[in-house]
N, C-alpha and C positions, 0 to 999 in steps of 0.2 A: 546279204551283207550291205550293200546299197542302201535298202529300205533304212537300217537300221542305224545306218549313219548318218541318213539325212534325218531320223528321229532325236539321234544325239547332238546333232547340230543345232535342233531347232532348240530344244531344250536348252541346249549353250547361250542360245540370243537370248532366251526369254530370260532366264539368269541374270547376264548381260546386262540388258533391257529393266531388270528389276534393280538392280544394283545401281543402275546408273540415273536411274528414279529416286530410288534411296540418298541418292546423294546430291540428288539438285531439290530434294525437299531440305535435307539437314542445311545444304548452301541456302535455300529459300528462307527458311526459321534462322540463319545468324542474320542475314540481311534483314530480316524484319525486327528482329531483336536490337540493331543495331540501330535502324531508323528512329524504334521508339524512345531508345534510350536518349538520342538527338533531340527526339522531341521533346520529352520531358526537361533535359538541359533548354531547350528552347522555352518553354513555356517559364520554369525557374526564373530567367533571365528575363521574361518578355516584359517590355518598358510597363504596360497597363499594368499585369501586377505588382510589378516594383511599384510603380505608382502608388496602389492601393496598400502596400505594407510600410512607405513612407509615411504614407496618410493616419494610416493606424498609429503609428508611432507619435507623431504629431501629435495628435488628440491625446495620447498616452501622457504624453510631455505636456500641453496644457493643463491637464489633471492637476498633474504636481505639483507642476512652476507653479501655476496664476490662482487654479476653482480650491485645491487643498493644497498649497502650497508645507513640503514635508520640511520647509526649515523651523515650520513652530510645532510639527508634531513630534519629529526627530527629534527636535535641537532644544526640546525642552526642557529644565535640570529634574532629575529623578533622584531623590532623597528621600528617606523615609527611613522608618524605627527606629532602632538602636543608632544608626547612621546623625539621625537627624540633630546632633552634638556636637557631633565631630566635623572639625575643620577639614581635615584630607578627604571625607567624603565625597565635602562641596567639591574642592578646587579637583578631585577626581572626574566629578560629574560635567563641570565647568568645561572640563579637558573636552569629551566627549561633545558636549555641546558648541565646543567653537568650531571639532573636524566638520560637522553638520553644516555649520554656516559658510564655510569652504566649499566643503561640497555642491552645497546649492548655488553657490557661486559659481563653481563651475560648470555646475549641468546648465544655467542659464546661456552660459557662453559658449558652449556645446552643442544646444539650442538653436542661436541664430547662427552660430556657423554653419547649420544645417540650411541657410536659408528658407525658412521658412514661410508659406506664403501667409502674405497679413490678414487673409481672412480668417484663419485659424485663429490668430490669438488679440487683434484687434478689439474684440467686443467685452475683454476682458477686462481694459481700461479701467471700470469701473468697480471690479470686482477690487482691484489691486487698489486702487484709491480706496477704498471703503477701508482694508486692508489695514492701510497705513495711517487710519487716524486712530486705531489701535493702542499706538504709540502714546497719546495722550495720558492713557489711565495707567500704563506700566511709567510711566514720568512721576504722574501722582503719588503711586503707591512707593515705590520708590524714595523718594524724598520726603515720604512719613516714617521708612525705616529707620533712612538713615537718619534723622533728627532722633528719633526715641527708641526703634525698633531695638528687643534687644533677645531678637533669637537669629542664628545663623542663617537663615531661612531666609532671612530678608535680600540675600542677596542671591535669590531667583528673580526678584524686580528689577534688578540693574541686569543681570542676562539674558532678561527680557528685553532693554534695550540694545542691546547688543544683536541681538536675533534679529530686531526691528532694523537695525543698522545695515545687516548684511541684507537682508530682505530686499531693504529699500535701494542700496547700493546695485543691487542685481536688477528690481526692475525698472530703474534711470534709465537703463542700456536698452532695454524693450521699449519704453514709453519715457524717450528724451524732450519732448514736450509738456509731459504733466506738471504742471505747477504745483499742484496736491502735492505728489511723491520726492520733488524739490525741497518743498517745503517741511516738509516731515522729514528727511534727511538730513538739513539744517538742523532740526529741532533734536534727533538724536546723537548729533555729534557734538551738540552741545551738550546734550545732561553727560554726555558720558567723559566730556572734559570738566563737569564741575566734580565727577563722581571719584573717577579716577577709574583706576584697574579693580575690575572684581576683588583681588586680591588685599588692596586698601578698601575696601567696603566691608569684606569679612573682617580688616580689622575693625574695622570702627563700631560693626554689629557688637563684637567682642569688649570693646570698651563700654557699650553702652551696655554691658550685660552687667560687665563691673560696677558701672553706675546705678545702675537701676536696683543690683544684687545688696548695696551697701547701706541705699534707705528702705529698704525691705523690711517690713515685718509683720509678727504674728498678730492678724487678726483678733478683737479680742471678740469673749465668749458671748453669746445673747442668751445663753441656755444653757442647763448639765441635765447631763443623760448621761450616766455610767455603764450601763449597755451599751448606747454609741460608741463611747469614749472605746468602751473595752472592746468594739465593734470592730473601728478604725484602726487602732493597733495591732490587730493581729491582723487583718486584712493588708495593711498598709506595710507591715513590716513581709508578708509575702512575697507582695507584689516587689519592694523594692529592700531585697536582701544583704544588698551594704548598709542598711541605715535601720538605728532605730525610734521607736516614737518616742520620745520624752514627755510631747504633750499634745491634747486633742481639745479643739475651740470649736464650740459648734457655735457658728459665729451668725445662723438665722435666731432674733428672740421668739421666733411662732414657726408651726408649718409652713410649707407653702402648698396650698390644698390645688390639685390641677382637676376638675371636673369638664365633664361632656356638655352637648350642647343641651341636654335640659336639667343640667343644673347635679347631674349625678357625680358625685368625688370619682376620679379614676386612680388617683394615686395621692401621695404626700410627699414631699421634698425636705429637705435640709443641708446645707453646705458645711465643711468642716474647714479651717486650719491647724494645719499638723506640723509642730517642731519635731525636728529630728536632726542628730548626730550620729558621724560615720564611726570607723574605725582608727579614725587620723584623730580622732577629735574636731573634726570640723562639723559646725551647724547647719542645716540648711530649714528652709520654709518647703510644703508642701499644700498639697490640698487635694479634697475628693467630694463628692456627693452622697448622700445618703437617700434612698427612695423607700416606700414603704405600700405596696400595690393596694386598694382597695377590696376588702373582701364581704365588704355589706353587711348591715343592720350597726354603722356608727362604726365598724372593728376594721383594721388595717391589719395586714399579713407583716412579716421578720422585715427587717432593715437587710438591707442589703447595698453594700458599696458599692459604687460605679464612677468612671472616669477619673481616677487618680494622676493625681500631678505630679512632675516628674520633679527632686527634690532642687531647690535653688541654693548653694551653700550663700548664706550672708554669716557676719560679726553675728559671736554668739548672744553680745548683751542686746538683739535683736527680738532675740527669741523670750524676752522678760513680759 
């Protein structure tokens, strides 16, 4: 009996002894668990890297601001097709493009509040001045619209100085010493006090449309072709299903032959003027091209329309 108690006792320790192993391992592994996870919070936090993902940021933000600055990629008016008519499209699109120029205004000022160090964006100086004499040919163009221009369109040139405005306005604050970026600031606060608000510029596109719409007219003929004629009409009243042709002016008196560089015809041309009237009874001018491919030995292939013009209504006694 002795013997066999002191076998169950030993057996009791080692149990014991296993148990209590067991359990300064699981206490071992939360402690190490715990350390790492410290560390990892440690390392997240640790000033060098924070450093280097400032840093990154920085450059990130360089990018944008100064090397492709996103206030003339963003913030530049996006019209087109059917759109490109309509008034509400513009002043839609205008909408859009002036949050842009806010925008970038703000992230510049977001920017240096980051204080940023100046070797990051210093050497940029010159990129931003190059920039900003940009300004000059959206002024130009601009101010041919508005004298004659007389499609809505025209007033992507004045939103252009606008962009240039906010542009410039944002990089003053970076590079308050540049003379350049002074001066072209200047220059865009002035076109855009002779110009006024976008919104007086679409009108004025729109008068000049009137104007332009009122001494408009049909081209006269250089030539007949009644296959053209019958060509353009059926083509022409496809393409533009409110209107239709009354009459067709093929307004070249010859081909116009376009050959290769040794002298081989590649195609033949012809322009048309087209009157047409809608369903109001109102006239408008149109126009389109006529191409006819080379097919060799002297013989040209079908006529075939291309680039058709979208119809202009003027006074019907235009269209005589």
């Amino acid at each position: 009996m002795k013997k066999e108690s002191i076998i169950i006792c030993f057996v009791l320790l080692c149990q014991l002894g296993f148990a209590q192993r067991t359990n300064e391992r699981k206490l071992i592994d939360k402690v190490k668990d715990r350390l790492s996870k410290q560390d990892d919070a440690k390392q997240s936090t640790n000033p060098e890297r924070q450093s280097r993902d400032e840093s990154t940021k920085s450059w990130n933000d360089v990018e944008e601001l100064f090397t492709k600055p996103f206030i003339f990629t963003k913030g530049e008016l996006q019209v087109g097709g059917d759109d490109a008519d309509k008034k509400e499209a513009f002043v839609e699109a205008i909408k859009k493009s002036n949050s842009v120029i806010e925008e970038y205004k703000t992230a510049i000022d977001q920017f240096l509040k980051g204080n940023p160090a100046e070797s990051i964006y210093s050497n940029k100086l010159k990129t931003s001045e190059a920039k900003s004499k940009g300004l000059v040919s959206a002024i130009k163009l601009a101010d041919n619209e508005f004298k004659g221009g007389n499609s809505l369109g025209g007033v992507y040139y004045l939103q252009k100085i606008y962009l240039f405005q906010g542009y410039l306005e944002a990089q003053i604050k970076v590079f308050p010493e540049s003379q350049i970026i002074k001066d072209h600031l200047q220059m865009a606060n002035e076109a855009i006090q002779k110009y006024g608000s976008t919104d007086k510029y679409l009108g004025k596109m729109e008068e000049n449309k009137k104007e332009y719409a009122k001494n408009l007219k049909l081209l006269p003929a250089g030539q007949k072709n009644l296959k053209i004629e019958a060509l353009v009409k059926k083509e022409y009243e496809a393409f533009a299903k409110d209107f239709t042709v009354t009459k067709v002016n093929i307004t070249d008196s010859a081909w116009r032959i376009e050959k290769n560089e040794f002298g081989i015809p590649l195609n033949r041309k012809v322009s048309v003027s087209i009157a047409v009237k809608n369903h109001k009874g109102e006239c408008g001018i149109a126009g389109a091209n006529i191409i006819e491919e080379y097919s060799g030995g002297g013989n040209y292939g079908s006529s075939v329309m291309y680039l058709p013009i979208d119809a202009i209504i003027v006074p019907c006694e235009n269209l005589k």
